[in-house]
Structure formats: C-alpha cells, structure tokens
C-alpha positions, -999 to 999 in steps of 0.1 A, spaced: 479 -121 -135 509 -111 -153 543 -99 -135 570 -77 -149 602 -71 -138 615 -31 -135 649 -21 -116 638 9 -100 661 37 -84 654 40 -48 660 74 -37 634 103 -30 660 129 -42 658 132 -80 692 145 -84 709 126 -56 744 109 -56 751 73 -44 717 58 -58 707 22 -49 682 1 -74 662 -20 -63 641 -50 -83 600 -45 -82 575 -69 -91 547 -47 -104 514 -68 -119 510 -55 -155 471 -49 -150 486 -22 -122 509 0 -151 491 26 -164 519 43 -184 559 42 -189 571 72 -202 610 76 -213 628 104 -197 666 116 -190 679 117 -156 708 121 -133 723 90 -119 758 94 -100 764 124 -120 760 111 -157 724 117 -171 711 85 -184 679 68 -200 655 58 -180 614 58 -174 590 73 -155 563 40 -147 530 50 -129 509 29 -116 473 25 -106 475 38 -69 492 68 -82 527 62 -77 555 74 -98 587 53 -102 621 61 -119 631 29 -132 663 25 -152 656 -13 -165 619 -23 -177 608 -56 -192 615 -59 -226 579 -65 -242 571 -28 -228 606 -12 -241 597 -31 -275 567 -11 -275 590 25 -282 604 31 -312 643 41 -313 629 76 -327 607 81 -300 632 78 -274 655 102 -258 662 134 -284 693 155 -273 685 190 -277 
C-alpha cells in the first residue's frame, strides 16, 4: 500500500465562509481521479481539486501530494475566462 497526503476542506457548503481543512490519508489504489477546479474559500476563489475515490466520494482538497500535482501540466491548470 501506498499513502498520500491531501488537505481537504471540511465543509458540506461549497460556497461557505469560515472553512476548516483537515489532513486525509487516502491509499493511492483508492484515487480514481483528481481533477483541478476553482473554488471559493473565505471569499477569494482559489486552486484547488476535486479527488474521487473508489467508494464514490468526492473531496475538495486544496493541497495534494506532489507526485499527482506533477502529473498536470501548468497549461492544463486553472484558465481565467
């Protein structure tokens, strides 16, 4: 087995204010995609990723190991429309 480190935001409410993070463990056998996305932390919109994982369940994480984020190309990320 093979664990990675993501700081995920805690709260249900995707547009809430106040959030808390929170470090999760995931096994990297259990990640079945990371996507980067844009999203509203404390008012600013910031860079983040949307990690899903075998069960189904969706995480907004705003940290994720750096052998996945290595894996985007700059390009790829975030374009501001």
């Amino acid at each position: 087995m093979d664990f990675l480190k993501f700081k995920m935001i805690k709260s249900l409410d995707h547009q809430s204010i106040g959030e808390d993070f929170e470090s999760m463990i995931i096994n990297s056998e259990h990640v079945v995609s990371v996507k980067p996305i844009n999203m509203i932390v404390n008012e600013r919109v910031i860079q983040g990723f949307w990690v899903r994982t075998t069960n189904g369940k969706k995480y907004r994480a705003i940290e994720i190991p750096e052998q996945l984020r290595s894996l985007f190309h700059e390009s790829e990320f975030f374009h501001e429309d």
